[in-house]
Backbone as numpy.savetxt, mean C-alpha at the origin, in Angstrom:
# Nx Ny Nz CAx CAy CAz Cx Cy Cz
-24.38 -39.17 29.11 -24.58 -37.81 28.64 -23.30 -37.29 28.00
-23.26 -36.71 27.02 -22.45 -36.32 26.31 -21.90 -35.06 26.54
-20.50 -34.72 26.31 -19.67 -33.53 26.74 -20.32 -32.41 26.43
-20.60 -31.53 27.52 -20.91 -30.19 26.96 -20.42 -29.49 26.24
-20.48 -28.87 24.81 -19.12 -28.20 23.88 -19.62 -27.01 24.01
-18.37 -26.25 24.38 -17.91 -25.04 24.79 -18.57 -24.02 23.94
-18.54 -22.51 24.14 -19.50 -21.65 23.02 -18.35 -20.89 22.06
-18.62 -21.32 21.11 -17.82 -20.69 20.19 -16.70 -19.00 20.20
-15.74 -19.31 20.06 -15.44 -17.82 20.65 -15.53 -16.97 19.34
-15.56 -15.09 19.86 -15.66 -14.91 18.86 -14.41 -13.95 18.43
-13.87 -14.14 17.46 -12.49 -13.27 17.43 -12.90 -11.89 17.35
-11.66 -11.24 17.51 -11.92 -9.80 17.68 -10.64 -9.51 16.48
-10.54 -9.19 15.61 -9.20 -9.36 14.67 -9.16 -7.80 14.19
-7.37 -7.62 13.89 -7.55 -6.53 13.10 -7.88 -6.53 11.80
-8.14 -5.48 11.15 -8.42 -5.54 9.46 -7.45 -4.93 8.97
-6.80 -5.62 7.77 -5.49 -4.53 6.95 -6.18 -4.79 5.57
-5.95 -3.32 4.94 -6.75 -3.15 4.33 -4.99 -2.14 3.16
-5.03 -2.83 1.55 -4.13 -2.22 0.81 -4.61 -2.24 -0.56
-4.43 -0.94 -1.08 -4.84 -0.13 -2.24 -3.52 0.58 -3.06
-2.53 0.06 -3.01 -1.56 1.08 -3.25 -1.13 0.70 -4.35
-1.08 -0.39 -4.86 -1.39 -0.81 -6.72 -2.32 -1.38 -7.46
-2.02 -1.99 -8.16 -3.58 -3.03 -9.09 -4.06 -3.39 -7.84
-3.59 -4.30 -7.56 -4.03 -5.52 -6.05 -4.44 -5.29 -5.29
-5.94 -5.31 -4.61 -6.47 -5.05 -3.87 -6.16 -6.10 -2.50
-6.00 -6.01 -1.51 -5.57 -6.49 -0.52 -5.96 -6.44 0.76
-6.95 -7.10 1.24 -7.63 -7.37 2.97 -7.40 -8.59 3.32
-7.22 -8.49 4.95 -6.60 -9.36 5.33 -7.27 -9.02 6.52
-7.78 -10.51 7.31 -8.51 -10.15 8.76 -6.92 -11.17 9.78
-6.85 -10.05 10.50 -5.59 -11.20 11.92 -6.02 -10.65 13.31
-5.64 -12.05 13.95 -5.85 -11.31 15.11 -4.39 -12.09 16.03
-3.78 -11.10 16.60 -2.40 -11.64 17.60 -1.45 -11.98 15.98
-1.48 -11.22 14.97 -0.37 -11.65 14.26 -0.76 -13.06 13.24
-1.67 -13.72 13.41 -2.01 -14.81 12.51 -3.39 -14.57 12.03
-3.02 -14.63 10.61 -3.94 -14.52 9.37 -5.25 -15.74 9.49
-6.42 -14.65 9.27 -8.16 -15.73 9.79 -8.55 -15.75 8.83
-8.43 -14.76 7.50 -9.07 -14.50 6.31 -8.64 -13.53 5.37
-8.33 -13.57 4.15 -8.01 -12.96 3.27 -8.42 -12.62 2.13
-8.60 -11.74 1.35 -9.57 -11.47 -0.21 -8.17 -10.92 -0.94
-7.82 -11.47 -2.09 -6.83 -10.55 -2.94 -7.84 -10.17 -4.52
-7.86 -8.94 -5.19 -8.55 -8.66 -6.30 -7.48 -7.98 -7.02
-7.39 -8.65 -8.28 -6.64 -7.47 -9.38 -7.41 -6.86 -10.00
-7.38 -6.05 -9.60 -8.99 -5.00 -9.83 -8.41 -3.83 -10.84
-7.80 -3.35 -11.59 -6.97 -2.19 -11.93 -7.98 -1.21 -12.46
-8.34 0.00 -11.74 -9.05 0.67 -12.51 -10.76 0.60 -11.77
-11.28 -0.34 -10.99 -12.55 -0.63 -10.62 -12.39 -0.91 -9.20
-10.92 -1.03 -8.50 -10.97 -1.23 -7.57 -12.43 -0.74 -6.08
-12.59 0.69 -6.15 -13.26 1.09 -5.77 -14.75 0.58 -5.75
-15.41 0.04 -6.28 -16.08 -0.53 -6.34 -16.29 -1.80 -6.03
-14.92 -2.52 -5.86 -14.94 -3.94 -4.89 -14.91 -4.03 -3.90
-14.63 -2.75 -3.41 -13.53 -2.72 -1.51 -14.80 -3.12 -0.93
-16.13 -2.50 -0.50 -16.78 -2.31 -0.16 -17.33 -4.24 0.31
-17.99 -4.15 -1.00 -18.09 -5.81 -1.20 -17.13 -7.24 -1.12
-16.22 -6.88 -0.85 -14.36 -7.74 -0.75 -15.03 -7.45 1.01
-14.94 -6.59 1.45 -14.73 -6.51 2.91 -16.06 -7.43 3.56
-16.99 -7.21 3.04 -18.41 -7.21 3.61 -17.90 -9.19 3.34
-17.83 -9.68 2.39 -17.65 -11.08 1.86 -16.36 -11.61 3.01
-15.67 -11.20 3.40 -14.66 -11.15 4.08 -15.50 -11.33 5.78
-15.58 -10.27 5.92 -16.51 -10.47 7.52 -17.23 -11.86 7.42
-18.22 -11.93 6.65 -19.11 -12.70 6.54 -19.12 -13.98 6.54
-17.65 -14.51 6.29 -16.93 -15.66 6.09 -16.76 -16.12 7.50
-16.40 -14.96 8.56 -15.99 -15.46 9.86 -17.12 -15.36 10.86
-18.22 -14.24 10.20 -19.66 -14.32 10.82 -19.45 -13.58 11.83
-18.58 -12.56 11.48 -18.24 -10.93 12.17 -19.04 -10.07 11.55
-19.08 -9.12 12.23 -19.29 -7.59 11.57 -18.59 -6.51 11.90
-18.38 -5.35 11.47 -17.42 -4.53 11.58 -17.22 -3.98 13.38
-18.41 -4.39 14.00 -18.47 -4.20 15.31 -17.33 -5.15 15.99
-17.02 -6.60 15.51 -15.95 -6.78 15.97 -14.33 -6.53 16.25
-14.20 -5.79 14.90 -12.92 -5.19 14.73 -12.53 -4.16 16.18
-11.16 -4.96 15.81 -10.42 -4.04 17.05 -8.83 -3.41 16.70
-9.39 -3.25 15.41 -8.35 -1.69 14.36 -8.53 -2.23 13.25
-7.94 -0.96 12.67 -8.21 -0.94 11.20 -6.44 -0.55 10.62
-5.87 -1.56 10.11 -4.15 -0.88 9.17 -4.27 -0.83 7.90
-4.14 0.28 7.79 -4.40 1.16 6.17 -3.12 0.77 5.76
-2.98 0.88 4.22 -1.11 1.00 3.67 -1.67 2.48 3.59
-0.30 3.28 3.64 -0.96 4.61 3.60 0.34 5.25 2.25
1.19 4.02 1.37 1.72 4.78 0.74 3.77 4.19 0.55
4.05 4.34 -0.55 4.05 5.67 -1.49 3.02 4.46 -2.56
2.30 5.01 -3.26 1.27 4.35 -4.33 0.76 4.83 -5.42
-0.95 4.39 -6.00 -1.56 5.28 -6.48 -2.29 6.02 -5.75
-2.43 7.29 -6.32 -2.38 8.31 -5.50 -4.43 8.35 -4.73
-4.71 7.46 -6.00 -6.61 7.13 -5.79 -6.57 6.46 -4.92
-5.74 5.16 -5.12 -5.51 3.81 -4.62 -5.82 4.34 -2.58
-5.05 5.39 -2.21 -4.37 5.08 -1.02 -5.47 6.07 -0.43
-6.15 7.28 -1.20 -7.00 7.99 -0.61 -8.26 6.97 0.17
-8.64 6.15 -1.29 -9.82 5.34 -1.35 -10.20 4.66 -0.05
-8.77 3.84 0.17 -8.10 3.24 1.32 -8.59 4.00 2.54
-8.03 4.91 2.57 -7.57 5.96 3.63 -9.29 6.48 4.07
-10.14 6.45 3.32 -11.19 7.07 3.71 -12.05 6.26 3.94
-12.17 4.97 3.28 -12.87 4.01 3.62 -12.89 3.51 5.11
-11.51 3.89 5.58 -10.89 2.68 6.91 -11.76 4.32 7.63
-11.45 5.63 7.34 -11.56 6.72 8.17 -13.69 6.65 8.65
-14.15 6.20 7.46 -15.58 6.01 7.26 -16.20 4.72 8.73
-15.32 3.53 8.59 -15.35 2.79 9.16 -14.92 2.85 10.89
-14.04 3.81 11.16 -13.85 4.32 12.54 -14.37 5.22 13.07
-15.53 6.06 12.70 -15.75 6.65 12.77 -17.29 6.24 12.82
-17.70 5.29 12.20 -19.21 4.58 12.63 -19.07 3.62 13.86
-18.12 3.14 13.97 -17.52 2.10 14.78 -16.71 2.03 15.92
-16.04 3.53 15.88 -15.10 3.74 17.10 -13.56 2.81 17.25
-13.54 2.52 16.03 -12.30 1.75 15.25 -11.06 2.31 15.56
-9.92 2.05 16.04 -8.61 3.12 15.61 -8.11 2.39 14.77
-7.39 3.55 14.41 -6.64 3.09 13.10 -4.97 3.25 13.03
-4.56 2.37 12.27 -2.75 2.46 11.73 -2.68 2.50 10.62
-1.25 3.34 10.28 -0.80 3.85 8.89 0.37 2.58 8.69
0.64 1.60 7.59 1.81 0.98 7.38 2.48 1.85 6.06
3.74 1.18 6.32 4.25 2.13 4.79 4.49 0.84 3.86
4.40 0.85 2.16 4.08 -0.17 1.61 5.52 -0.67 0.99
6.43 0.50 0.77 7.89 -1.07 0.68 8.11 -1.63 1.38
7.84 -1.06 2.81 8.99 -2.25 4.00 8.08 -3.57 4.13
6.63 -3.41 3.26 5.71 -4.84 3.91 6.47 -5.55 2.59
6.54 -4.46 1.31 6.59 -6.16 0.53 8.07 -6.44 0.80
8.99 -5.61 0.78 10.63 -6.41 1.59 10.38 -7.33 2.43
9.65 -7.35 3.64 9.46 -8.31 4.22 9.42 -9.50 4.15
8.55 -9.64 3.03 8.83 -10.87 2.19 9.55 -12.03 2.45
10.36 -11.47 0.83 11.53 -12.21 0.85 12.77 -12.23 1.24
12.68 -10.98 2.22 14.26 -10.74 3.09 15.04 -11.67 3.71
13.86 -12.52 4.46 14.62 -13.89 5.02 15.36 -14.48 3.99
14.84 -14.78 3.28 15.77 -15.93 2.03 16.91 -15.20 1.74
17.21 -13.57 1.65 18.22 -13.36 0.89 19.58 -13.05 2.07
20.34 -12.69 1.16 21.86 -12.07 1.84 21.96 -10.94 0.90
22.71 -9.64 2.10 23.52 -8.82 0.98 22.02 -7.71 1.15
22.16 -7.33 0.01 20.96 -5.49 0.13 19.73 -6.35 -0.93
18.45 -5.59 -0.28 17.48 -5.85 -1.41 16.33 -4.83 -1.46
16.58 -4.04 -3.35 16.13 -3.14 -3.96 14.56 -3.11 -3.71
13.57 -2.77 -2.80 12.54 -2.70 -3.58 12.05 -1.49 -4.46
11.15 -1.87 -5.71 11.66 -1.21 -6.88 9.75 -1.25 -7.12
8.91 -0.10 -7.07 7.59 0.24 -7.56 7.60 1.45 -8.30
6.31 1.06 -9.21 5.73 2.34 -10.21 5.57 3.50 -9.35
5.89 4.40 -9.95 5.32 5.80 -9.55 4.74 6.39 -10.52
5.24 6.96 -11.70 4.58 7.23 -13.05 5.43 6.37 -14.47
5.08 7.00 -15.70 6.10 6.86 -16.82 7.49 7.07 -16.71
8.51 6.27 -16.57 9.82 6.23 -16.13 10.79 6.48 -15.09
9.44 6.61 -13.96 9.36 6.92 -12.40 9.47 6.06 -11.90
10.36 5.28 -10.63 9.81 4.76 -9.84 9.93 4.96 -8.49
9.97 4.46 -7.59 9.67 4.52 -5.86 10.80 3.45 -5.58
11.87 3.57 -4.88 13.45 3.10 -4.62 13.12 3.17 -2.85
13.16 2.01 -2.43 14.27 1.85 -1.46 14.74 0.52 -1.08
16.08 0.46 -0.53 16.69 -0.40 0.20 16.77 -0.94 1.51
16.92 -2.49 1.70 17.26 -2.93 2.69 18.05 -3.92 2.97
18.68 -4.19 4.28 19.73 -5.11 4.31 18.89 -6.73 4.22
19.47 -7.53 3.79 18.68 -8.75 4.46 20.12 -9.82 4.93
19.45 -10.51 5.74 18.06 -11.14 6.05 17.48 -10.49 7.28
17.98 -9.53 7.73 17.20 -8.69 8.51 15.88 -8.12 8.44
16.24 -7.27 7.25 14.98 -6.62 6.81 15.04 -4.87 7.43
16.22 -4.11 7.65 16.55 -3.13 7.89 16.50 -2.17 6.71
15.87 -1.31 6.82 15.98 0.05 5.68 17.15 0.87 5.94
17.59 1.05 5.08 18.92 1.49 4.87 18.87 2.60 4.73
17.61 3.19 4.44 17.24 5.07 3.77 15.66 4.93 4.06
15.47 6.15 3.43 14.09 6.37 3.13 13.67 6.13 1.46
12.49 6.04 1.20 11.85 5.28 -0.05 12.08 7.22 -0.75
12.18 6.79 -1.69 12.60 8.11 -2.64 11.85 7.61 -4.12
11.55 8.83 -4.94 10.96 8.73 -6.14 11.74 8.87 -7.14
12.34 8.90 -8.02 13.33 8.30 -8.84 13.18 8.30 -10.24
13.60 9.06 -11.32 13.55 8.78 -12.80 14.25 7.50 -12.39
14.49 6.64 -13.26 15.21 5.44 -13.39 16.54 5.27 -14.12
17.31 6.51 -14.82 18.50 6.51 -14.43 19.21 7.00 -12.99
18.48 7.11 -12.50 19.06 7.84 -10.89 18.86 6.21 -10.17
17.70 5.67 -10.59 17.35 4.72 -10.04 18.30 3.52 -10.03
18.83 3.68 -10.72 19.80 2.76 -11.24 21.75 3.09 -11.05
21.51 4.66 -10.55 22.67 5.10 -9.69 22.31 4.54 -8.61
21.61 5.32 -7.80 21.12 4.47 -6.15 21.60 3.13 -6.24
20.95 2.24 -6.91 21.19 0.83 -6.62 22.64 0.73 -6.73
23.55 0.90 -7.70 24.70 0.80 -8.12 25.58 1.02 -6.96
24.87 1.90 -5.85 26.16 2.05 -4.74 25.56 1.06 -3.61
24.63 -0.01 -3.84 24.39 -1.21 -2.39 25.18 -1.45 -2.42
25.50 -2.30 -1.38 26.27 -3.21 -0.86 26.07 -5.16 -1.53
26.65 -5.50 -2.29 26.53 -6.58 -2.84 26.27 -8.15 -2.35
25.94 -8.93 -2.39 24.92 -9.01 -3.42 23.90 -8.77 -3.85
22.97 -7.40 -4.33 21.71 -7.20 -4.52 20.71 -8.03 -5.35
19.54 -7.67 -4.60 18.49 -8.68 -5.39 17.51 -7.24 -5.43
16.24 -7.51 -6.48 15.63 -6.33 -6.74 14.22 -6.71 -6.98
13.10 -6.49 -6.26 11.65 -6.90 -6.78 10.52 -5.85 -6.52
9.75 -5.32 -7.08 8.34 -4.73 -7.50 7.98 -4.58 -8.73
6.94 -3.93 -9.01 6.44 -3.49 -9.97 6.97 -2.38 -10.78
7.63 -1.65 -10.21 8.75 -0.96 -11.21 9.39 -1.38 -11.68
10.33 -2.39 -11.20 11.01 -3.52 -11.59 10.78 -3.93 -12.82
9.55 -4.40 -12.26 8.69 -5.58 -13.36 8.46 -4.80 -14.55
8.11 -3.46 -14.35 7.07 -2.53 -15.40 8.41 -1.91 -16.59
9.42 -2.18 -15.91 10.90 -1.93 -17.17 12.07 -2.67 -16.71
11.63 -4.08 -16.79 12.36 -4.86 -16.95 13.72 -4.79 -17.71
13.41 -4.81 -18.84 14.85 -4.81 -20.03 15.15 -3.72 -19.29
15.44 -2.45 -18.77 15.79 -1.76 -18.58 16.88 -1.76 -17.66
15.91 -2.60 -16.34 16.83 -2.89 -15.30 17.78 -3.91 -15.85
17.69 -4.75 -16.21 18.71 -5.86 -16.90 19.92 -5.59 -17.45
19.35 -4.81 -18.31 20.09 -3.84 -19.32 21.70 -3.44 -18.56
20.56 -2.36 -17.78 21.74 -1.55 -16.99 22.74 -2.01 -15.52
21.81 -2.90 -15.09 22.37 -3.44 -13.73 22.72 -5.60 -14.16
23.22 -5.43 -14.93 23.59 -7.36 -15.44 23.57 -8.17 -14.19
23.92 -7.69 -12.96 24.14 -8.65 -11.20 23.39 -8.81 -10.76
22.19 -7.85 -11.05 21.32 -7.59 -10.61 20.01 -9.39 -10.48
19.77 -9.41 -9.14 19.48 -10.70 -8.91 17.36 -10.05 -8.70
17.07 -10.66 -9.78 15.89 -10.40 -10.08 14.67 -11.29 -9.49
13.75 -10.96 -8.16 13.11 -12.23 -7.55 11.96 -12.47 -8.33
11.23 -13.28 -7.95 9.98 -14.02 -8.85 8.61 -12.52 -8.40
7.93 -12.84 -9.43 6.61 -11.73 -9.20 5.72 -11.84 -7.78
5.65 -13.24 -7.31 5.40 -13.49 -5.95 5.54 -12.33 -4.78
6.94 -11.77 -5.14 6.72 -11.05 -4.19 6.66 -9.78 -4.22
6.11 -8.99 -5.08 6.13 -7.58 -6.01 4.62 -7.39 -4.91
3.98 -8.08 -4.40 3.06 -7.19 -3.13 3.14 -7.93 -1.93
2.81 -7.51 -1.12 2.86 -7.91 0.65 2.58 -8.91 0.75
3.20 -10.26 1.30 2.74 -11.53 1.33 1.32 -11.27 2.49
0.17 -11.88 2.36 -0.47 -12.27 3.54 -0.36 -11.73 5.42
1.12 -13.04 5.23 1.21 -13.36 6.70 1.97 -11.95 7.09
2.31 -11.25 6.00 3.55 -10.10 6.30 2.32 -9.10 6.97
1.30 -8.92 6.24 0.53 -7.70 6.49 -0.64 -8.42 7.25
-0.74 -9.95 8.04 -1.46 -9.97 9.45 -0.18 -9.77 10.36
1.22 -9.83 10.20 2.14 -9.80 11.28 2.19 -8.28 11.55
2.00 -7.11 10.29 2.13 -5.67 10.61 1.15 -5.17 11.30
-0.32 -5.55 11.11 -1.14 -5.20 12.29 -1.24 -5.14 13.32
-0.03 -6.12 14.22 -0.27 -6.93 15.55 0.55 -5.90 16.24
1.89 -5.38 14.89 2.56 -4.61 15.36 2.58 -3.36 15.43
1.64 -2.38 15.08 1.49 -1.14 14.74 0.76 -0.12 15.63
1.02 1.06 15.15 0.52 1.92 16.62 -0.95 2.54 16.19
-1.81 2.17 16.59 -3.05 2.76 16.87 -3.39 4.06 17.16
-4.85 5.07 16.47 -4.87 5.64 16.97 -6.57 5.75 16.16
-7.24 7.05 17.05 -8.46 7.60 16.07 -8.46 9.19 15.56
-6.58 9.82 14.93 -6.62 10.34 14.63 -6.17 9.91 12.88
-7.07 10.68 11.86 -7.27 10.43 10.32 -5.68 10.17 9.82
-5.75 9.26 9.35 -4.14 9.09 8.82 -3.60 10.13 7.44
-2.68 9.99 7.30 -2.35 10.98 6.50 -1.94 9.59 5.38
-1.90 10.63 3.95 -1.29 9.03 2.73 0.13 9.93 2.74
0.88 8.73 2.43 2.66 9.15 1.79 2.57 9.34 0.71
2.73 10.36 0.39 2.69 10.74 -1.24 4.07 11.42 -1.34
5.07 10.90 -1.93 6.27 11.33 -2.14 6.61 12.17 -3.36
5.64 12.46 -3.75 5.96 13.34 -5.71 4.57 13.70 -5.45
4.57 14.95 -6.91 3.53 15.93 -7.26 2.19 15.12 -7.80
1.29 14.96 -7.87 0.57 14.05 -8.32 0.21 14.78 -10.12
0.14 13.78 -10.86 -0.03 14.61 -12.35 -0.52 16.12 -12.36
-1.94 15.98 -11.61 -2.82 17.35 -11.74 -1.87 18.42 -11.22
-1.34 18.15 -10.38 -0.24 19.12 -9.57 0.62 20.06 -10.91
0.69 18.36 -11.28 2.15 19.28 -12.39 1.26 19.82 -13.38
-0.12 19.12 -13.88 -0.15 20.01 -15.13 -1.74 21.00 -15.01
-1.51 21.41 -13.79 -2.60 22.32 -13.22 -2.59 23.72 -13.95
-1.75 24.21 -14.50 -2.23 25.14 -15.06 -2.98 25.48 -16.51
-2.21 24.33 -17.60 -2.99 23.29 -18.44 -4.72 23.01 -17.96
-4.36 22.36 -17.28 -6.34 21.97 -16.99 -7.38 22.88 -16.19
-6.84 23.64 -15.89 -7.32 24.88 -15.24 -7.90 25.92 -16.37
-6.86 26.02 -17.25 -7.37 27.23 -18.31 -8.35 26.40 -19.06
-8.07 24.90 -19.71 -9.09 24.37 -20.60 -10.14 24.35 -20.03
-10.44 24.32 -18.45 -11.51 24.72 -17.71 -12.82 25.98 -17.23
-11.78 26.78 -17.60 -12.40 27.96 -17.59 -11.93 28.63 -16.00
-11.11 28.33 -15.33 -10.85 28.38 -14.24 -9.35 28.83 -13.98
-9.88 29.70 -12.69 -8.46 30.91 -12.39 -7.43 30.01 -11.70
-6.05 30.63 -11.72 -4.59 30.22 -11.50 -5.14 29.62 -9.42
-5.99 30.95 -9.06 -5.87 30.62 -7.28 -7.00 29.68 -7.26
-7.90 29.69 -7.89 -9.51 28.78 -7.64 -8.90 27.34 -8.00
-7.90 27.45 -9.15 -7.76 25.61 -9.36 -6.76 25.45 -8.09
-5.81 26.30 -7.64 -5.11 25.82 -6.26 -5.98 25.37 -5.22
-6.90 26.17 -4.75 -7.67 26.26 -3.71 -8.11 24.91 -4.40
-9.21 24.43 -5.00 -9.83 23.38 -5.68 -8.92 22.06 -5.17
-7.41 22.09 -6.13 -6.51 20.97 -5.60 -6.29 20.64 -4.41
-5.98 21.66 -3.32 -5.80 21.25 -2.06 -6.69 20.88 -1.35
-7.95 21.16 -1.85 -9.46 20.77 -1.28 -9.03 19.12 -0.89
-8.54 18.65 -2.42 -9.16 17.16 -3.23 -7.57 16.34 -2.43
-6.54 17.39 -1.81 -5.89 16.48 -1.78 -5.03 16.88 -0.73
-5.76 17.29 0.70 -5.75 17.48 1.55 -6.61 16.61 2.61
-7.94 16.78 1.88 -9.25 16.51 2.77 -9.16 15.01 2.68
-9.34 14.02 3.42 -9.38 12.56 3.58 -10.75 12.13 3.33
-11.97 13.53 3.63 -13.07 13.13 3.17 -13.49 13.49 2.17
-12.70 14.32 1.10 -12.99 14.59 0.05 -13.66 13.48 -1.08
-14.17 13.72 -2.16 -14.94 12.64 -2.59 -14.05 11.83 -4.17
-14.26 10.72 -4.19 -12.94 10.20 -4.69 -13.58 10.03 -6.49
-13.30 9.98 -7.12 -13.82 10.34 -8.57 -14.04 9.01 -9.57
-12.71 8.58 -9.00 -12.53 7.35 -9.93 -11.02 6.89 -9.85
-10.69 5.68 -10.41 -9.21 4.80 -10.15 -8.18 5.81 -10.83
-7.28 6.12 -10.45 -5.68 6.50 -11.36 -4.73 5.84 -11.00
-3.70 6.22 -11.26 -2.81 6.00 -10.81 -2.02 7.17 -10.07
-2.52 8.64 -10.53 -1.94 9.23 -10.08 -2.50 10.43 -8.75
């Protein structure tokens, strides 16, 4: 008679779930090691994949959302659609499910990275708007933040960096998105491969394992005005609509986590 084989176990994993640029990003872990992953460069349609990315995702491991045992949002600094989308989807999902949830913040995952490999300070460097970007530093090979992530025209951006501690290396999508720029102005400047301009994988199943739980609605990091902010009084009048009704209106849309999401921006 042949060995009885044991009954399949069934994992219980967290879900991390990131919206905070093009790249759509889920990741199922459970104890810190990665079970399943979906990446989409979705720019602009994202919203319309999450749904189906996740469901294709479960389905692979022959879970359902009943197994989850949390949900880690990136909650930011990003696009400003990107992180709501995020943010309400995971809030939708704990809330049918009894899910808690965690907020990660999105430079220190992609530093994570490549911190091991380096020595000396390393820039991470993301879009925020047109000649904007999102700055902060850390030591490596530690992986220590040195400050807080700040929003940045990119000559300031390029002061900041100028006072690390040497040898700096510098990688995101800000980076990437004015290249000659950075080159230009910073020549030492040790420029890493695009690889790591978003959260490796194993970085964002290792942040789940580590993060604090809860089932109160996360808030997004939004470090700057979002466009409408700034040019609210502009789109208000072409609207037909008063100085306090478009305030009231804005804070509705960007306050409320369940507010209803329109479509992709960036801002």
């Amino acid at each position: 008679m042949g060995k009885k084989r044991s009954p399949r176990r069934i994992p219980t994993p967290q879900l991390v779930l990131n919206g905070s640029e093009q790249r759509l990003q889920l990741v199922l872990a459970e104890d810190g090691e990665l079970l399943a992953s979906q990446e989409l460069t979705v720019a602009g349609s994202s919203m319309q994949h999450l749904v189906p990315a996740l469901q294709s995702l479960l389905d692979r491991l022959g879970l359902t959302t009943a197994n989850l045992t949390g949900i880690a949002c990136v909650r930011g600094p990003g696009s400003f659609t990107g992180l709501r989308m995020i943010l309400a989807t995971a809030l939708g999902l704990s809330r049918a499910a009894d899910i808690p949830m965690a907020g990660l913040e999105y430079l220190p995952l992609i530093a994570a990275g490549p911190a091991p490999l380096l020595e000396g300070t390393l820039a991470v460097i993301t879009h925020s708007r047109s000649r904007q970007v999102y700055v902060q530093a850390f030591s490596v090979p530690e992986g220590k933040a040195l400050g807080n992530p700040q929003p940045l025209p990119l000559d300031q951006a390029v002061a900041a960096i100028n006072t690390l501690p040497a040898p700096v290396s510098a990688v995101g999508s800000g980076l990437r998105n004015n290249l000659e720029f950075f080159q230009e102005a910073l020549p030492s400047l040790r420029i890493l491969g695009e690889g790591f301009d978003h959260p490796l994988l194993h970085v964002l199943a290792g942040a789940a394992a580590h993060a604090s739980y809860t089932t109160t609605p996360l808030e997004p990091m939004y470090l700057r005005a979002s466009d409408a902010e700034d040019n609210l009084p502009g789109i208000a009048a072409g609207r037909g609509i008063g100085p306090e009704e478009a305030l009231r209106r804005l804070a509705t849309a960007t306050s409320a986590i369940t507010a209803p999401i329109c479509g992709d921006s960036e801002s």
